[in-house]
Structures are given as C-alpha cells and as structure tokens.
N, C-alpha and C positions, 0 to 999 in steps of 0.2 A: 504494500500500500504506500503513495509516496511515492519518495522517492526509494525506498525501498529496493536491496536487490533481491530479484525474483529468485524465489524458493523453489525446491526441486523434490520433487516424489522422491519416494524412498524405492528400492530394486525392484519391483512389482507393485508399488500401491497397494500393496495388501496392508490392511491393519489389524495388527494382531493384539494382543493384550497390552494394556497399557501399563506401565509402572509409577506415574508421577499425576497426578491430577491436572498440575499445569500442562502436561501433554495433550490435553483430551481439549476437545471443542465437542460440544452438544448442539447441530442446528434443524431445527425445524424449517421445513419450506413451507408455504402458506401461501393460500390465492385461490381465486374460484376456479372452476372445473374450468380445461382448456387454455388455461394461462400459460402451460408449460413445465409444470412443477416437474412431473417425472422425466421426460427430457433431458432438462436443467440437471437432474442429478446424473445420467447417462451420459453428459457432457465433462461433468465433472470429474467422473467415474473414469473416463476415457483421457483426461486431461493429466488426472495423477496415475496412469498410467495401472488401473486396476481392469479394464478390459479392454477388448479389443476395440478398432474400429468400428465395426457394428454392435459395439457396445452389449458385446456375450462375453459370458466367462467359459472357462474350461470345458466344464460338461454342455455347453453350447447353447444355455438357458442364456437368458436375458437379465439383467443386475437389479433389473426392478421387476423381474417377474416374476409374481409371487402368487394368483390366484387366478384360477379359470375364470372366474365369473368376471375381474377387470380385462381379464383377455375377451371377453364376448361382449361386454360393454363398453371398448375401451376407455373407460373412465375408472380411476381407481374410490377404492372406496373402503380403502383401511391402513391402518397408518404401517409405513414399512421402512424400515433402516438399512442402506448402504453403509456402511464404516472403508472410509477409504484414508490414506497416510498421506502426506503432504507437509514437507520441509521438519517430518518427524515430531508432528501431532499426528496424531490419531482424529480423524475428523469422522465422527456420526451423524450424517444424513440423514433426517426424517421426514418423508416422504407421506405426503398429509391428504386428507378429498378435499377437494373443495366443494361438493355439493354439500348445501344446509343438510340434506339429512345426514350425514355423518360428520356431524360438528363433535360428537361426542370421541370418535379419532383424533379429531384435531385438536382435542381439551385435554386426551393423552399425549400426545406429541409435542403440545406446550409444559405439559407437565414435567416431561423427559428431555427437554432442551434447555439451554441454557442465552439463545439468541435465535431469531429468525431470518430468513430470506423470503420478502411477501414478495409476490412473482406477480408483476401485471404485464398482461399484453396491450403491446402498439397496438395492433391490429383491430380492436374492440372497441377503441374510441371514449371520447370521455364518458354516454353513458352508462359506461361500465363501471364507475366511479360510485352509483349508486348497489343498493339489492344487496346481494349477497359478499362485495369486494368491500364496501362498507362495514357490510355485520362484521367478515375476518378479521379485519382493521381493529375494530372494536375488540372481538376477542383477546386479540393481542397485547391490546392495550390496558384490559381488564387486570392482565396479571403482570403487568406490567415488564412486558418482555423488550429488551433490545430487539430492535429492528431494522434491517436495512432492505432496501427496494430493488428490485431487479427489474428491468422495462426487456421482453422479450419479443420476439417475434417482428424484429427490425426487418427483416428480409421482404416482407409483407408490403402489397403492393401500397398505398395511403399510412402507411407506418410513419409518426414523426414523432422522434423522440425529446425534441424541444418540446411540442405541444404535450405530449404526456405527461413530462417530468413538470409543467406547469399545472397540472390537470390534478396529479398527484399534490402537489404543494399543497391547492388547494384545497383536496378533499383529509389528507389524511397531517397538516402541520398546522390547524386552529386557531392559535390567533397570532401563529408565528411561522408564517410561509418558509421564510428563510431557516426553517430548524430541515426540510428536506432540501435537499440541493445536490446537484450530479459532483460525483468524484471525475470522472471521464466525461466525455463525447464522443459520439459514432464518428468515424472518419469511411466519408461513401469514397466509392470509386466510380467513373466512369458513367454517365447514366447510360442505357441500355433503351433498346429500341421500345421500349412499351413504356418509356420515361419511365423507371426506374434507376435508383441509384443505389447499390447496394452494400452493404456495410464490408469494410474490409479491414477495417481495425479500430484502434480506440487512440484519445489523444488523453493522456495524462493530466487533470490539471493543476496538482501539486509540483508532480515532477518538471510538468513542461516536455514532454517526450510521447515522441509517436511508437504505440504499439500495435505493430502491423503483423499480419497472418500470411499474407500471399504467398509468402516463399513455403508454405506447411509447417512452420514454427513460427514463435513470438519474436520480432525482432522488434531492436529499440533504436529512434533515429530522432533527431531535432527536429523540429517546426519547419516548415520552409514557414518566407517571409508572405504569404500569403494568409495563414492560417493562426498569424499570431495575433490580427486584432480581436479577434472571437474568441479565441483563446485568453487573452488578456482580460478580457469581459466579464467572458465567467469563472475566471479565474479569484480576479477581485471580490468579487461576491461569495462566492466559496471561503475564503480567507475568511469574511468580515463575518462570516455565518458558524463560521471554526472558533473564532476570535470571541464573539456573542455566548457564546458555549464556554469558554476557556474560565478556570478559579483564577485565574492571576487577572487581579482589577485591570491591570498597569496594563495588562496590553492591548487593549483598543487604542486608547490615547496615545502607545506606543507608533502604533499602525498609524491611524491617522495624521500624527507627529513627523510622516514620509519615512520612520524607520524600516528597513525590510526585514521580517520578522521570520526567521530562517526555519526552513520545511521541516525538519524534526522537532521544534516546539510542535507546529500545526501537527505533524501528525501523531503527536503524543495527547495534544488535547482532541485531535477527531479522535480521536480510540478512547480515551474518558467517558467525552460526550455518547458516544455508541453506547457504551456499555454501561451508561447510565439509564440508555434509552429516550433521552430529548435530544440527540439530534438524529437521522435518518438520511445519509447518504442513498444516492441513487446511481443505480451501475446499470451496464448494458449489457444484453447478452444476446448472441446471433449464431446463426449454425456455420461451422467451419468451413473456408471456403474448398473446394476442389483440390484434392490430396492433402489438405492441409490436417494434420494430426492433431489440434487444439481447435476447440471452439471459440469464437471469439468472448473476448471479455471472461473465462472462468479462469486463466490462470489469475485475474485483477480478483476474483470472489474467492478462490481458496487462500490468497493473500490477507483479504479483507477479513475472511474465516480466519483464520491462522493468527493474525498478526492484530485487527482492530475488536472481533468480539470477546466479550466475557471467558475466562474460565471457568469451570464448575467450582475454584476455591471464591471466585467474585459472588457465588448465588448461599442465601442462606438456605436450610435445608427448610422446608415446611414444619408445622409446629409437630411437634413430638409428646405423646405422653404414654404413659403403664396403660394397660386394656381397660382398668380401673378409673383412667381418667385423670389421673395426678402427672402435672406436667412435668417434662424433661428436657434439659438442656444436653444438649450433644452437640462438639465438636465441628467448624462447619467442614465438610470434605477431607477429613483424616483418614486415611488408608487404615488407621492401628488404633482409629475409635471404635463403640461400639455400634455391631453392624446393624445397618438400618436401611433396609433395601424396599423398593415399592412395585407390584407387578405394574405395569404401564399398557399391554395388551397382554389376552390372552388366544389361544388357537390352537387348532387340530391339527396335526402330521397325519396323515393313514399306517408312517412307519413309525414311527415315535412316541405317538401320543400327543398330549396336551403342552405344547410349549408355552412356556410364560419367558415374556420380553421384559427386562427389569431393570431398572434405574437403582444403582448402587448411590446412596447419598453419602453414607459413611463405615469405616470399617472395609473389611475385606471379606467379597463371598469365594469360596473354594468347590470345586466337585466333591460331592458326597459330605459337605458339610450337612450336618442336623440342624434346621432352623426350628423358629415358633414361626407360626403363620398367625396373624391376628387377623381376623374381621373388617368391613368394610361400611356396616352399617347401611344394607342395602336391603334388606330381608322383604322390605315394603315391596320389593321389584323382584322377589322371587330367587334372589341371590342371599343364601345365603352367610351367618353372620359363623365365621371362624376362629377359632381358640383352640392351637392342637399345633405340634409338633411333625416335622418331614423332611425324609431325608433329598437332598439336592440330588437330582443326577448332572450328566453332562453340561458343563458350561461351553455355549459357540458364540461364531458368530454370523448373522446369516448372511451370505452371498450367491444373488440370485435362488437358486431350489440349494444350494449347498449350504453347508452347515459345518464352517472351521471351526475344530475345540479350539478350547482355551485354557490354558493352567488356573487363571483365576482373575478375579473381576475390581478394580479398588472404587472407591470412594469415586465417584464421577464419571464413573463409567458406563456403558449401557451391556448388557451381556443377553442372550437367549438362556433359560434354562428349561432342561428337561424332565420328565417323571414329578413334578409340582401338581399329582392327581388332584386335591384339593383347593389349591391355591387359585385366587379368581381375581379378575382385573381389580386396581383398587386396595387389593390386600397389602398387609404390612411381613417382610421378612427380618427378622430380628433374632439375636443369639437363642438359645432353645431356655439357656440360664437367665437370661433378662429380655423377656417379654415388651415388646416397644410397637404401637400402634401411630403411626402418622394421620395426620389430619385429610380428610379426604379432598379432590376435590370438585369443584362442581358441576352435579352431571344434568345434562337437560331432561326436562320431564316428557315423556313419549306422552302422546296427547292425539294420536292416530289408532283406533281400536282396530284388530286384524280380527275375527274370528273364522278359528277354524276347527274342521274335523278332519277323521282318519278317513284317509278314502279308501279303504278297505281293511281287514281283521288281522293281516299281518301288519301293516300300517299301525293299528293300535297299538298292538305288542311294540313296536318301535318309537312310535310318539313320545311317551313319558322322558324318554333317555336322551329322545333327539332336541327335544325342548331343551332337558336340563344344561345338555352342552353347549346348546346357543346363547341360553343366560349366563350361561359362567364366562363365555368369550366376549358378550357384549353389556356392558353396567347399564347401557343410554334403554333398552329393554326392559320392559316390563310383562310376569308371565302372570296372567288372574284364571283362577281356577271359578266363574261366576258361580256363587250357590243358589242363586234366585234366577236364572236363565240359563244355569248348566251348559253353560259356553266355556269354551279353551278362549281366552281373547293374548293377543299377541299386540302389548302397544306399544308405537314406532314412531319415530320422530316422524316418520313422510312416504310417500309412496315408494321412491325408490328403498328405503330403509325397509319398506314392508317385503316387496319386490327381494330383493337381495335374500330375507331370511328364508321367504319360499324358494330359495334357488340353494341355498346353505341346506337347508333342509333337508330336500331332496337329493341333491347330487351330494352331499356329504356324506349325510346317513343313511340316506335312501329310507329315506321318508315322504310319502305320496302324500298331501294335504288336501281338502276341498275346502275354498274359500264360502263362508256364509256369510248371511245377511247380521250385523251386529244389533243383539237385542239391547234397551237399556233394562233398566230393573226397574217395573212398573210396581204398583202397588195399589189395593183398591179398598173404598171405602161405603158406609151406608152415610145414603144423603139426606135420611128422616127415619124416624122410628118405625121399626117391622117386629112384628110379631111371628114365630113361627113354631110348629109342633112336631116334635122327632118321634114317630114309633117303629120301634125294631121286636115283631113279634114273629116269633118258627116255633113251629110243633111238626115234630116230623117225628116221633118214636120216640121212646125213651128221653134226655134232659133236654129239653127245651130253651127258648132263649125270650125275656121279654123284659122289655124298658121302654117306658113313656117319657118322654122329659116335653116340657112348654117353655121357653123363654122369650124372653121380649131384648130386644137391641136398638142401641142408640147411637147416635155420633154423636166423639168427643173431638175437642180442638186437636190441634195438627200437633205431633210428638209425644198423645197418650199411651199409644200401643194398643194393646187388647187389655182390658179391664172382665174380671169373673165376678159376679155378685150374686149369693145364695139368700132367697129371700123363700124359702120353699117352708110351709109352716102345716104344722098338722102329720109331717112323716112323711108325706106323701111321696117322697124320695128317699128313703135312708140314707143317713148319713155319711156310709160307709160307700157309696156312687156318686153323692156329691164332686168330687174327686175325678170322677172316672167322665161324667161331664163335662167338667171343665176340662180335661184332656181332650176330649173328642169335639170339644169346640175348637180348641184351639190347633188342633193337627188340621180342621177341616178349613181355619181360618189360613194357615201357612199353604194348602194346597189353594187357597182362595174359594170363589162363590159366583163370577161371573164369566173373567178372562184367566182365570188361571195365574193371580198372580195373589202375593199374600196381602191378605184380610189387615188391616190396621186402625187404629183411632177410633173404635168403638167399646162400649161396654155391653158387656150380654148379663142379662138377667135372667136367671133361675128362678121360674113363678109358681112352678106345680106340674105334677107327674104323678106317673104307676109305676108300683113296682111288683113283683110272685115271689111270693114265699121260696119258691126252691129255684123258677129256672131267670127269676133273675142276677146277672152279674155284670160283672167289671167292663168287660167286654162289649154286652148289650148294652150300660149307656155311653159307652163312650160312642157305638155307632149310632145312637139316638139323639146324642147332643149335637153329633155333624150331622144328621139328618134335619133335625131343627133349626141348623144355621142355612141350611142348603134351601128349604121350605123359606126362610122368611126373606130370603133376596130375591126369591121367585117373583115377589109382587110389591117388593122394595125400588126404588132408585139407587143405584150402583153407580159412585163414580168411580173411575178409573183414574188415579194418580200418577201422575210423572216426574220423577226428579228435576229438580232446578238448581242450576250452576252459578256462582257469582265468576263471570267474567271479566280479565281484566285485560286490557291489550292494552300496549304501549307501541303507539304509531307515529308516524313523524307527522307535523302539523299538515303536510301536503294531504293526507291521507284519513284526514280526521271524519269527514264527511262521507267519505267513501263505507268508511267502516260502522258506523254510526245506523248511518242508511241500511247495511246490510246485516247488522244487528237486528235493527227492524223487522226488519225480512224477513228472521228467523222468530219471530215471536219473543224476543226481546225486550225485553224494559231498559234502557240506560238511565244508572241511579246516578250517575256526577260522570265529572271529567276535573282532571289534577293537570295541571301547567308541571309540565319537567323540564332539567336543563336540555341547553343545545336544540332548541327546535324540536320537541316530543313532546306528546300528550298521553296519557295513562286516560282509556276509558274503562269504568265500568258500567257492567249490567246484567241482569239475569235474565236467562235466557234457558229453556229447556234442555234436557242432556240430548232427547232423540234432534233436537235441531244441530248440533255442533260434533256429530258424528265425524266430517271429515273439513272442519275447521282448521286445523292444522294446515291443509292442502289448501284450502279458500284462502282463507288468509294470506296467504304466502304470494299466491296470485293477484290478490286482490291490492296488496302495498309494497309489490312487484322484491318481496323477499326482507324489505326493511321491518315491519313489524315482529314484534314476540306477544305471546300469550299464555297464562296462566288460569286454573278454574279450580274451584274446591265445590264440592257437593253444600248447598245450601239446604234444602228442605222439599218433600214432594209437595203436590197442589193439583187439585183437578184440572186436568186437560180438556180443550174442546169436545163440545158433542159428539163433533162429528168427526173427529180424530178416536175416540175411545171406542165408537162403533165399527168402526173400520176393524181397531186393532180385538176388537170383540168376534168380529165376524172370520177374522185371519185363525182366530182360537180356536170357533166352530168347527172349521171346516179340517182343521187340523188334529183335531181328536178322535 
C-alpha cells in the first residue's frame, strides 16, 4: 500500500497453520449478489499464486467450489473460506451471499472476520446504491467492522469509476464524503471500436507510480507528463482526507502551511484510520488482461489486506462468561490463554460428517483435544441449548472440495473441525476444565412460514433426522412442531432461503417434501348464551353405559380460557362424575364445536343430569359433557377467532405511504408511526396473522429490499363473516 514495496506469495500460496496472531488477517467480502465477490476471491487466489489460471486447484475443483446447489444457481449462498498466504500472512477469505435471504451467512462471516472488502459493481449504476447494497452497508456498520471498497466490473461497457467512487461517497461516508476516497485510478488503454476503453492498470496515488499489467505481471513506471494533472487532483484530496483522519492535530496546519508531509506518515495514518473503521478507501479491481497472470488491482488489495487492515490482536474478543452467567475477562488473542473458540458455520460432508468452521478467539485448539461445548441459547428455533463435553477430530483447512490438516489452530485463526457431532452454529468451544460461553450474536428472525409434509412413508422415516441437521447447520431457521394445526412449518428469512432448504433437503438427505398451504392457529368462541343437553345411553347385554348431563354456556372476555362451574343440586349428578364432565367438556372444547379448532373464552355451566345406579360411569359423562357442548353450538352463534400481530416495520420515509397503504390492504389497523434517525420511520399496526403469511417476501418488494420487520402475537379476535364461513366450509368438506 503506498509507497510500499510489493509483497510476494509464499512457494504455493498455500496457507497453512499459523503460529503468531499478527500473521493472520481475517476478511470478509461483502456486497449484493452479482457484484463479484466470488470472482474477487478467485482472482486473488490466482494472484498469491494458490491456483491455477483457471482458478482450480489440484484435484481440479474450483477454490470457491463448495456446493451443488451454488453450482445450479450460480449464486452463492453460504459463507465459504479460501485461506491463501501473501508476503507471509496467512490471509482468510470469507466468501459471503449477498442475497437478503442469507444475511444470516453474512452475520457469520462478520462474526469470523476481523475487516471487510464491500465489493460494488461499475456496471449497476448508482441505483444500486439503494435495496439490499444499503442494508450490507449497514450491517457492516452495525458491528462496527473496518471497511474498504472494491469498485468491480471496470471492463463493463458504461463502467465509470469516477462516477461510482462518487456515488459510493455518497451513499455509504454520511456526513463526511471525504472519509471514502480512491487509493488508485483505473488507467484505460486505447478505446476500442464499440468506444470502449479498457482498464489496463492502476495509477498509485500515494506512490505517484503506474501499475501496469500488459506485459502479464505488475510493472511499476512514473507518470508520463500527461496524467499528472489528474493525478495531482486526487491526489491532494486523498492526502487532506488521510490528514482529516490523522491523531497528530499538527498536521493539517502542517499540510496547509505548503509542508510536504512525506508518504509513510500518510500511510501509517491511512492504516489507523482503516482499522478504526472511519475512513474507507476505494480500490479497483478488473479481470487480467490477455496472458497476463494477475488480475488487475489485487496484488494493491492483498497489500491493502496485508499491510492496512486490522489484526485479530486489534479486535477485542466478544463478551465472555461461565454457562452460569458470571462474567469473564480473557486475554485478547493469546495463543496460551484460555481457549475460547466459536462454531461460525456449521455443514455436512457425505464423507466426514458434520464439519464445524471455527473462529479461535483465544488459546490454542489441537486434534483430539477434549472441549466443553456450551449452548447457544436458541432452543426457541428448535436448536438446541448445549452443556456437554467432545472430543475434536481433525483440524483442516478447506481448499476448494479439499481439506488440508492442520497441526493446530491459535488464537485468531479460522480452522475447519471434524467429528463436532453435537456442536451447532453459534456454540461456544472452551477447555473441558473451565467451561466459557461467549455472547451470541445477532440472528435475524425467519418470519417466512414453509409448511411441509412427507411425500411419502419412507420420506417420514427420514424427515425427523433431515430436519434436525438443517437446524443445526442453519441458526437464521426456525423448526415449529404446530400443536393446534399439526403442521411441520419451516421459517425462513425468504423465498430463496425457503427454496434452498427444499433442495438441502432433498438432494442431501434424500428427503422428498410436499409443500402445503400454511394454517395459522385459529380459535373459536360462543357469541351469546346456549344451552345444550348430552345423553350417552347403551344397553346392549350385560353392563350398560348411561349419563345425562345439561349445561348452559356463556362468553367471557378475551384471555378467560374455559371456565367449569358445578351448580348441579339435589345429586342429580354425583359427585364423583362431576369430574369426569368437566373432562369431557373440555377435550371436546380442545377438539372444538364448529371449524375444528379449540373452544376458548367461555364458561360452561353444570345445571342438572341423570345418573344409574350400576351402569353409570366415568367414561359415560365424560362423552355426555362433549355431547352437551356439541348440542349447544348447534343453535348457538360461533365465532371463529384469528390471531392478531402487532407489527412493526421500519421503512425509509420514501416508502412510508406505500407500506401504510398496504397494511390497509391487509386488514390492518396502524396504531402510530415513530420518527427515527437518518430518514426512517418505524410503523406500527395490527394486522391478522392469516394476512402476513408471506410478508417477508411483500415487503421486500414493496420498499425494493430497504425495509425490516418484526411481529409478536398480540391476542385472537373475531374475524369477518364471511372469512370464518369460508374457513368453516374448507373444515366441512374436509372431514
């Protein structure tokens, strides 16, 4: 970076175990789907000299080929690590989606990184600045990660990397344009008959030095006298935006004062500033030209990796404490503290088993070391919560479908390990003798319901198992066993998330699924007082069965439940059935009285009955008290209840109207709207559960990917007429 002299892979670009913490860079790439990311690292891959030209390694796989399903969609769609070597760091590649529905990858891959590369393409234009390049933006920013900018896809016919890197200032440096600013400039060559001019190298603007490709390596040459006033331009700028960033008061005034304030200060305070994360350099990157063995602009990014971001000793470790809850201070990134390692992903091998991908924060993990595995506090999502001891197997590390062991893993490293049968994304790995749980962190809530069934009886047999290992591989999942609609529901951040698990599913486990119609959990009520009469009378030979019961039923206010009241006087029931009534009221209230759903918010009154000396029992009232409730909804008003959500979206002001409106739509009330910073409004409103079914997906569309949304179950409430007869008449015909 700078003036810097250029760093050199090590004899293969392999990276192998690291032994110094300062050795290790951790980076996440970051950007919407199409940007470049996987590419990007392919390039890089090829540049430190870890595969070939066509960017295969040995066994002939591809460096970022890691799942059939990104091979059929070419779109990735889970987080995957290259580690490749460069001037003798060890550089970790994390390889992220950029589709919203797997943000929950890219909140692992921030987790496990210590700096990013947010990848945006020329080619997309500034409205790509909004939707989903925005939300990553944010993410990023959330956890407050170093960031540097990569503008891709210069080759691109209307590609202009001035307009970009302006475009970018604008959206992602706030109220301080100049905290983004380009290290380089593309340097075109030749325009070309379809007016294009295409990138053939880069112009340094600390160094003042041309880094040209055309010969098939980086060469470095002076300015000619043509390209120095543009150069000098944003050269100055660049300085004064270094200088802005810098702890030493003195040197602005310095600068200003005509001192020329010499490129190893500046590039000691651009590497500060980076890795503090307020300033945000912008670099290029372009595909190698014709023989040339580097791609353009990545020997300037494993430089800028290498040399300008963070170490893993710069990041504190997240909060630390016993399973019990009592906080713990540890060591930040000590290879010989105690060990404190976090699964980051987890996945299936067909030959291996269950791999866990793991962030070493402190301490040293070994093969065949005995950990404790602590919990992750997710049990709500059907993962559950862990307290138990396991032995490590192999530590690698992965390359393309291969898998190079490793002696062992320090403090800031990233390692694959194997045979972790229990261990699930999220968990904590910690000595077996002292127990240590890390703070988890934040997973987004699936808010997309899947339901499904077994499409056939060996499919059954398989379901339970195939479930359990997509939950342990994915936290952002949610698995609901419904007890009131006896639905499998599968909840997903989004279509494609839904999509993907039916495809995990199946070609993983070989598990055949049928997608159904998603019920919610209705509930029903009496609308006015009914009287009704249960007799259960058999005489067929020998002991008979006979029980009269009469009660009367009332609606109570919303959140009573079922209420039993014995008002039965004169014996006329003995006492010893009393009991056995209110059972059999209340099994026939849980199977319901209209649509089949459970009975709620009433009280049932016990007014008067028969009973026989020998062949009444237990049994006969219990079926004569559900006969009784069944009788008096006959000629009762039954309303049909629907759960009610309080929703709450948080949309940018453009979009306030839009969403407001289509709240509406859906039989909505909006109860307020809250002013937040930066141009956002939080609405809320309640709005039915069966209306926001596939909200998740609407929304997204609807405030073209910038909005988020949250709901909690508020209370049921009678639904329309003429929605309750419908779903009356679905129950009918269905029985």
């Amino acid at each position: 970076m700078g003036d810097k002299a250029h760093a050199h892979p090590g004899a293969a670009g392999r990276a192998a175990a690291a032994d110094r913490p300062a050795d290790v860079r951790n980076v996440v790439l970051v950007g919407p789907s199409g940007s470049g990311k996987t590419t990007l690292v392919e390039a890089l891959a090829l540049t430190a000299g870890a595969v070939n030209r066509a960017g295969r390694v040995e066994d002939g796989t591809c460096v970022s080929d890691y799942d059939d399903i990104e091979r059929r969609r070419q779109r990735s769609v889970q987080l995957s690590l290259v580690p490749v070597d460069w001037g003798g760091c060890k550089v970790n590649l994390l390889d992220t989606p950029g589709y919203a529905d797997f943000v929950g990858e890219l909140r692992a891959g921030l987790r496990a990184a210590d700096a990013a590369l947010f990848v945006v393409s020329a080619a997309d234009g500034p409205e790509s600045m909004a939707g989903t390049t925005r939300a990553l933006w944010e993410e990023c920013a959330a956890v407050g990660m170093p960031r540097a900018i990569v503008i891709t896809h210069l080759e691109a016919a209307r590609a202009d990397f001035d307009e970009m890197t302006r475009v970018c200032a604008q959206a992602f440096g706030g109220d301080d344009p100049d905290a983004v600013l380009p290290l380089y400039l593309p340097l075109h060559g030749e325009r070309t008959a379809d007016g294009h001019s295409p990138v053939t190298g880069l112009i340094g603007l600390l160094s003042q030095r041309i880094h040209a490709y055309a010969s098939g390596a980086l060469e470095e040459s002076a300015p000619d006298a043509a390209q120095v006033p543009g150069l000098e331009e944003a050269r100055a700028r660049l300085i004064e935006g270094i200088i802005a960033e810098s702890e030493d008061e003195t040197l602005m005034d310095r600068y200003l004062g005509g001192e020329e304030i010499d490129v190893k200060t500046l590039v000691d305070d651009l590497e500060r500033a980076v890795a503090r994360g307020t300033f945000h350099p912008v670099l290029a990157a372009a595909p190698a030209p014709e023989g040339a063995r580097q791609g353009i602009g990545t020997v300037e990014l494993l430089e800028l990796i290498t040399g300008g971001f963070p170490t893993p000793l710069e990041r504190a470790a997240p909060a630390v404490s016993t399973p019990d809850g009592v906080p713990r201070a540890i060591p930040v990134c000590d290879p010989d503290g105690p060990l404190v390692a976090e699964v980051v992903k987890t996945a299936s091998d067909p030959y291996v088993g269950r791999v866990s991908l793991v962030r070493v924060f402190s301490g040293t993990l070994r093969p065949d070391d005995t950990v404790h595995v602590s919990g992750h506090g997710l049990a709500d999502r059907g993962h559950e919560d862990h307290d138990l001891d396991e032995r490590v197997g192999a530590l690698s590390v992965p390359f393309g479908k291969q898998q190079r062991p490793l002696s062992h893993c320090i403090a800031g490293d990233l390692a694959c390990v194997a045979k972790l049968g229990r261990a699930e994304t999220g968990d904590t790995l910690s000595a077996k003798d002292d127990p240590l749980l890390m703070a988890p962190w934040d997973m987004p809530d699936p808010l997309l319901p899947l339901a499904i069934q077994a499409h056939g009886k060996a499919d059954e047999d398989k379901l339970s198992q195939g479930l359990a290992r997509l939950v342990a591989e994915d936290p952002t999942m949610r698995l609901e066993q419904n007890p009131d609609t006896h639905q499998v529901v599968l909840w997903c951040l989004g279509e494609a998330h839904a999509d993907v698990t039916l495809e995990r599913l199946s070609g993983r486990y070989g598990v055949q699924v049928d997608v159904v119609p998603h019920r919610v959990s209705l509930r029903e009520t009496f609308a006015d007082r009914a009287t009704g009469r249960g007799r259960h009378v058999k005489q067929s030979g020998g002991h008979g069965q006979y029980a009269v019961c009469e009660i009367e039923v009332e609606p109570l206010p919303n959140g009573s439940g079922i209420e039993f009241v014995d008002k039965v006087v004169g014996g006329a029931v003995p006492r010893q059935f009393i009991p056995s009534v209110e059972k059999g009221v209340r099994a026939q209230a849980a199977r319901g009285v209209a649509a089949g759903c459970p009975l709620i918010d009433v009280r049932v009154t016990l007014i008067d009955g028969k009973a026989h000396s020998v062949d009444s029992s237990d049994a006969a009232f219990q079926t004569a008290g559900a006969l009784a409730l069944r009788e008096a909804a006959t000629d009762a008003r039954i309303h049909l209840l629907e759960p009610v959500a309080e929703v709450r979206v948080l949309v940018s002001d453009d979009y306030v109207g839009a969403v407001m409106s289509d709240l509406s739509g859906r039989r909505g009330r909006v109860v307020g709207t809250e002013q937040a910073p930066d141009g956002w409004t939080l609405v809320r409103a309640e709005v039915p559960e069966i209306e926001i079914g596939r909200y998740a997906v609407d929304l997204r569309a609807l405030s073209h990917g910038t909005a988020r949304f949250s709901r909690d179950y508020v209370r049921h409430e009678p639904m329309p007429a003429h929605i309750g007869e419908r779903i009356r008449e679905q129950a009918a015909n269905s029985a």
